[in-house]
N, C-alpha and C positions, 0 to 999 in steps of 0.2 A: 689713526691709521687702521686699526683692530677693527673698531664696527664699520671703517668703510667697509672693509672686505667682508663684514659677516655680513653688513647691508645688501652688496653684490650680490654676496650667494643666495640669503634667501629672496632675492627679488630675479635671480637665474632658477633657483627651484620652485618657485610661483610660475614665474613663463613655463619652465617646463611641464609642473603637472598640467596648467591648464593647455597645455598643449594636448599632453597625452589623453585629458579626459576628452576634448573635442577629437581628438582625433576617433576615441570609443563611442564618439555620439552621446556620451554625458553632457548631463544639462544641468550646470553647479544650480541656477536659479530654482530646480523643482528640490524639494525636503524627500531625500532619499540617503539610506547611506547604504554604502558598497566596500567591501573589501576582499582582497582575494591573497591566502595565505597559503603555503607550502606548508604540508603535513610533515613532512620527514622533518625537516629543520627550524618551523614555525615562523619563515623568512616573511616577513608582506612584501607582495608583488606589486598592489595597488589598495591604497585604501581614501575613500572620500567621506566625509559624518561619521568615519568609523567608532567613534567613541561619542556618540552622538544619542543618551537615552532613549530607548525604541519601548514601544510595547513589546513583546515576542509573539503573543498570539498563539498559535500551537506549534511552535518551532520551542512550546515550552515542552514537549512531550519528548524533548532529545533528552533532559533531565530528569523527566520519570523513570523514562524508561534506563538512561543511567545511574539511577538512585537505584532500582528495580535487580541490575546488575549485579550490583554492588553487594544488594541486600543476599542475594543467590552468591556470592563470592564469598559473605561470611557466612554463608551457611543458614539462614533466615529460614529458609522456604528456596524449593525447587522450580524447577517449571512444570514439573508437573501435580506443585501444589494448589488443591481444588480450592478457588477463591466465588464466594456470594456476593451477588447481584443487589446492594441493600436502597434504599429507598431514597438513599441522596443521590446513590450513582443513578437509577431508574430516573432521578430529577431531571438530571443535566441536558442539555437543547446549545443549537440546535442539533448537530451533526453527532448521531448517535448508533448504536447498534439497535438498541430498543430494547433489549433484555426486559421482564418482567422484572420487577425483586423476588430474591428469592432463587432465579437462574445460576446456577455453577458452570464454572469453565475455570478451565488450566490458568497458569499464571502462561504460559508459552503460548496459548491461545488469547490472552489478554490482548498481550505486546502486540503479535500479528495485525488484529485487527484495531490496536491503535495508531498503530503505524501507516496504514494500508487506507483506512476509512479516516482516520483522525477523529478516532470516538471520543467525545469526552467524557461518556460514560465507564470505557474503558479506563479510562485514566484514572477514574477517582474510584472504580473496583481493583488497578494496582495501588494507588496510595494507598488506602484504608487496609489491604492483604499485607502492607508493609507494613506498616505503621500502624496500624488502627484507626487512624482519620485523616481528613485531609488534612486540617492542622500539624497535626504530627508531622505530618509528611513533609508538609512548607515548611517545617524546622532543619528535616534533614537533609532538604534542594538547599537551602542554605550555607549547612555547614556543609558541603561539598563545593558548593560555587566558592565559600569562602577561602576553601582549602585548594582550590583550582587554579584561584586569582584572579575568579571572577569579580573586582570590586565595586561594576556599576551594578552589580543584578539582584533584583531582591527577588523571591516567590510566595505568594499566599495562595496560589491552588496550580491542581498538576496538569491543569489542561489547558489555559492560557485564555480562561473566559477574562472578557471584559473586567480590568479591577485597576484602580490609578497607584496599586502599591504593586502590579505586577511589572516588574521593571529588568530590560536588561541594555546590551549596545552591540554592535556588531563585532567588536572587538572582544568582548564576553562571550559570544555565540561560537566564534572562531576557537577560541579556547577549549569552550563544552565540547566544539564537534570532534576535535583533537582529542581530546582526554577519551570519547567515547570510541573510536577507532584504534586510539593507542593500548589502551586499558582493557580492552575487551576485542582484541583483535578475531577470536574465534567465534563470536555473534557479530558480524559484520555483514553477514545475508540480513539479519533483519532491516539493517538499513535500506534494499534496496529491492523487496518484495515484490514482483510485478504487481499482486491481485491477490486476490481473500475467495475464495469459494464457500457459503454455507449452506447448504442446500442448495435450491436450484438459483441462489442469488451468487453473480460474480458482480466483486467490485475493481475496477482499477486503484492504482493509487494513483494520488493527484499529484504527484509530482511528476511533471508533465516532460521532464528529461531523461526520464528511464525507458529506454529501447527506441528512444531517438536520437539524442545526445552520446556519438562515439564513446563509450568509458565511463560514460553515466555510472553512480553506485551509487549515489541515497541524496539527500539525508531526510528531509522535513521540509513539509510546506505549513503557512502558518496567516490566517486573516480575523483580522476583526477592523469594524468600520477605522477604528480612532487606529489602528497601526497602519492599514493598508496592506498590501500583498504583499506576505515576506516568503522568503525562501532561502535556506540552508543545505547549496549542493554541493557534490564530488561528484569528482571524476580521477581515471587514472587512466595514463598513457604509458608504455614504454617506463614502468616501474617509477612511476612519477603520480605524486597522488595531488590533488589540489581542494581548496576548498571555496568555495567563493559565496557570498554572503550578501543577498540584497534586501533591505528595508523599504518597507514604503513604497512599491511599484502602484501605477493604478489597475493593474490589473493582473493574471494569472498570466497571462503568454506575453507581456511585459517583463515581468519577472523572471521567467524563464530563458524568457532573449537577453537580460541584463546579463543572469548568470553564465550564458552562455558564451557572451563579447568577454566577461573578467576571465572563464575558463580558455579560450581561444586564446587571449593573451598571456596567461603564463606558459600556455603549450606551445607557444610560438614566438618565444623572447625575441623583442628587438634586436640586433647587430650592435645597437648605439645603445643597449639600456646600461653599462656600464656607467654611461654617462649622466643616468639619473640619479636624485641623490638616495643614499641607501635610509631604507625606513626602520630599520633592523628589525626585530624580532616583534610578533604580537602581544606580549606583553608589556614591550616598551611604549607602545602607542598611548598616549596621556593621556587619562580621562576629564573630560570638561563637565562641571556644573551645572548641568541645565535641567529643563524640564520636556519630558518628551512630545513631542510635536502629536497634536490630535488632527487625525484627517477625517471625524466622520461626517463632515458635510461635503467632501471633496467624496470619500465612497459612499456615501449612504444618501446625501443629500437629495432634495424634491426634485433637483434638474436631471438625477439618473432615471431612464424609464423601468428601472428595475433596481431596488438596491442591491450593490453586491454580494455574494455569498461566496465559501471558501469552496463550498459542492457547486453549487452553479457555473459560478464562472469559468469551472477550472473543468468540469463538462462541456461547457459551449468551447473552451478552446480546443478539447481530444476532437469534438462532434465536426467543427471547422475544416481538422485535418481531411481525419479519416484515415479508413487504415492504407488506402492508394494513396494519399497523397505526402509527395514529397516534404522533408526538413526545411525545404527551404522558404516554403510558404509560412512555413512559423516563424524562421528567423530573417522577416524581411528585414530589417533594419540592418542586416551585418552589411558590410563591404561584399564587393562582388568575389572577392580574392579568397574571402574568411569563407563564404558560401558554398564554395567549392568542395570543401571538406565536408560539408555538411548535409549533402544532397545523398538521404538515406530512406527508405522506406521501414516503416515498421516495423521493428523485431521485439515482439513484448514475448517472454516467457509465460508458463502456464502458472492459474493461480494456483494460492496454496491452498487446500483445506481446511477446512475450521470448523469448531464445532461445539456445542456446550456440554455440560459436564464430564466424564473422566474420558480418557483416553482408550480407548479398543481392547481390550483383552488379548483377542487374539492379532498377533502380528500382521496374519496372512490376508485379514480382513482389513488392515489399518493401512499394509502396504497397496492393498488394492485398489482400497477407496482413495488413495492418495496419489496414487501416478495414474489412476483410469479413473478419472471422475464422473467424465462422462456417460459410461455405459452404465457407471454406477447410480447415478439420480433416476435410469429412465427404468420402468418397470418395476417402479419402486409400490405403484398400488397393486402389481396383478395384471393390470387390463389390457396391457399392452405387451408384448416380450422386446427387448432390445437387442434386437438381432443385428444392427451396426449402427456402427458411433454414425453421429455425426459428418458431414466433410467439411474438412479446417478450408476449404483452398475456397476462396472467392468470400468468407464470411470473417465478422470480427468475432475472434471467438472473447472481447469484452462488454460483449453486449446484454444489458443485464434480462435473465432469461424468464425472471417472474414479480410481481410487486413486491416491496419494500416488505410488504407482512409477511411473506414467508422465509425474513431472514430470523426470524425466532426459532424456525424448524431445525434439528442436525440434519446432515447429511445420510441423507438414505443409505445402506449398508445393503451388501447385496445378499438380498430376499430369498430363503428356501420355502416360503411357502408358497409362492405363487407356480416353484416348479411342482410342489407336491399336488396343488389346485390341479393342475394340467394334468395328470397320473390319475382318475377316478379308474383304472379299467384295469386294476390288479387283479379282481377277484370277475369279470365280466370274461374275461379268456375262458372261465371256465364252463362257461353255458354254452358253447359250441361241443365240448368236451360230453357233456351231458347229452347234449340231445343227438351228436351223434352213439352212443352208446342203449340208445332208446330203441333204433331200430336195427332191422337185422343186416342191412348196407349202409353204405355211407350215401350219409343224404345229398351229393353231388350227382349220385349214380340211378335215383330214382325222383326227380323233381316232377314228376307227369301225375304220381301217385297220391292222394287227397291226404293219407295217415303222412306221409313225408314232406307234403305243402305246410300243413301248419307245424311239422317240428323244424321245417327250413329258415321258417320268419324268423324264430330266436337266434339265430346263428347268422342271419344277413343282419338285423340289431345290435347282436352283441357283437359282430365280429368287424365290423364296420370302423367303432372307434380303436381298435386294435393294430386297422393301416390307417384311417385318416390321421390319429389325433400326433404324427411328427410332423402332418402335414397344418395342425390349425396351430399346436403347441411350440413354434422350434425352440432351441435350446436358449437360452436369455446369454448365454456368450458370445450367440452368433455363428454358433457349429453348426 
């Protein structure tokens, strides 16, 4: 009588989920897993392959940069300890900063732009500032996942390149994201960066839910051929914080629309979800045996006319939008109902600065070049003064402003020589001074007279650039 009724039940909680997942437009047949967990109380809302071995791809860089933390919590190194650019990190492809070897920058400048670019060269110039190597390092992502409870996940490097021992699940990823929000609640802006400014290079982050997605906050977007498009988001509504977790998408705005059907459903519980069965906590979810599923002929294979990339793809889907164009064309797949909430125009924040080796000396310089970027790059050689920004209104201001090579330049700092270039005429005020002191009037009062024609020319010379040059020079503030 005992297993009839457990038969019942789990043959009533099979009809159900597969209800609920058709009802999200899941499709159990495609190798994807999903999960969507409550940060406050670590509840699962929905989980499908949750415990399902995934590559991670660079959703490994949520544990760098939480190893990173960690290491700054006991005291390791700062953020504003100067970390070198050594010739493994110079190695690393594709998706990089490009730093020469030999390049310094901040550990707080690391992070940014790992997060932001998803450099993997970044990555392994935080490992190695930790640790001393990347090996080291994969020892201590270890003993942290270990100590987390993360059971499926193993690491051998901090950036999530291709490697068949780099191993986690969705149900592990959920955990890391948690521990990293919990554990470090006061770096929780790095999770959700709009953009990276270094010089006259701005980059977006690819995580293609920030400043479209109502509540958007971070976390990691994450590709290589054999994972397929993963992604690791939040959001938070009405002091409700959520995390949703999709492996395996086939593409970037795929991924995005997954996460954003699991986020819409825990912001918008069923009436009847009482009635589904409870999954309890993300740690209880059982982890299975297997071997992670390789998709790189499904992304990378000869039938794509282009293989896919973690920077490409996830550029053709911003490019798609555009900054006019409504939410709702990105998440065509939602219901018409879910849609409605969703019909936003772009609000990206401005990026942050960035920049290699130490940080500004003077504050006044550092707070400048940081909230006025713009006025700060232009007039950066002399040749030009930058008498007004830009206008924000009708332009993307994420549009990158110069080639890829000039992101090895820092940010231009604003220039006192180009105002000292414009000032030649300190000592020229005083040859008017002179040549009227030559004759016995002032040479206004006798211009007809041949001895006061040629003392007039020096003084129509020299006194010339006296009133034009605020009219050739103006002020590089825009006074």
């Amino acid at each position: 009588m005992f297993s009839r009724k457990s038969a019942a039940s789990r043959t009533l909680a099979l009809v159900l989920m597969a209800c609920a997942a058709s009802a999200l437009g899941f499709s159990p047949a495609r190798a994807e897993a999903l999960l969507l967990v409550d940060v406050a109380s670590g509840k699962v809302l929905f989980a499908q392959n949750a415990t399902q071995p995934w590559y991670p791809a660079s959703t490994t860089k949520i544990m760098t940069v939480y190893a990173t933390l960690w290491a700054i919590k006991e005291g390791r190194l700062n953020f504003d300890t100067l970390l070198t650019v050594s010739r493994s990190a110079a190695a690393q492809s594709p998706v990089k900063m490009g730093f020469p070897p030999g390049t310094t920058l901040t550990v707080d400048n690391a992070i940014k732009m790992l997060l932001v670019k998803s450099a993997n060269d970044m990555a392994v110039v935080l490992a190695e500032g930790v640790a001393g190597s990347i090996e080291s390092f994969a020892e201590l992502m270890n003993e942290h996942a270990q100590r987390l409870g993360m059971v499926q996940s193993h690491f051998v490097n901090p950036n999530g390149l291709p490697d068949e021992g780099q191993i986690v699940s969705a149900r592990d990823m959920a955990i890391l994201a948690r521990a990293a929000i919990r554990d470090f609640p006061e770096y929780d802006y790095y999770w959700h960066l709009p953009g990276i400014r270094l010089g006259k290079m701005v980059q977006r982050n690819y995580n293609t839910l920030l400043g479209r997605y109502p509540g958007a906050d971070g976390m990691k977007t994450g590709f290589i051929c054999a994972s397929g498009f993963n992604l690791v988001a939040t959001a938070t509504r009405n002091d409700k914080r959520l995390i949703a977790i999709v492996l395996g998408a086939p593409s970037s705005a795929v991924r995005a629309t997954k996460a954003v059907e699991l986020l819409e459903r825990g912001f918008n519980l069923n009436p009847l979800s009482w009635l589904m069965p409870t999954r309890g906590n993300v740690e209880d979810l059982a982890p299975i045996n297997a071997l992670p599923p390789d998709l790189h002929d499904e992304m990378c294979g000869r039938h794509r006319r282009r293989p896919a990339a973690e920077d490409e793809d996830d550029s053709e889907a911003v490019a798609k939008l555009g900054p006019n164009a409504p939410f709702a064309d990105f998440l065509s797949s939602l219901h018409a109902g879910g849609r409605q909430n969703l019909l936003r125009e772009f609000e990206f924040g401005e990026p942050v600065v960035v920049f290699t080796g130490t940080s500004p000396k003077k504050p006044a310089a550092s707070k400048t070049a940081a909230v006025h970027p713009k006025p700060a790059s232009n007039a950066a050689d002399g040749t030009r003064p930058a008498a007004k920004p830009r206008p924000a209104a009708g332009t993307d201001p994420w549009s990158t402003l110069s080639p890829a090579s000039l992101a090895n330049s820092p940010p231009p700092e604003l220039a006192t020589s180009p105002k000292g270039a414009d000032r030649p005429a300190p000592a020229k005020p005083k040859a008017p001074k002179t040549a009227a002191s030559d004759g016995s009037q002032p040479a206004a009062k006798q211009p007809q007279k041949p001895v006061a024609k040629t003392t007039a020319t020096k003084p129509k010379a020299s006194a010339k650039p006296a009133h034009d040059a605020p009219q050739r020079a103006p002020d590089p503030n825009g006074n």
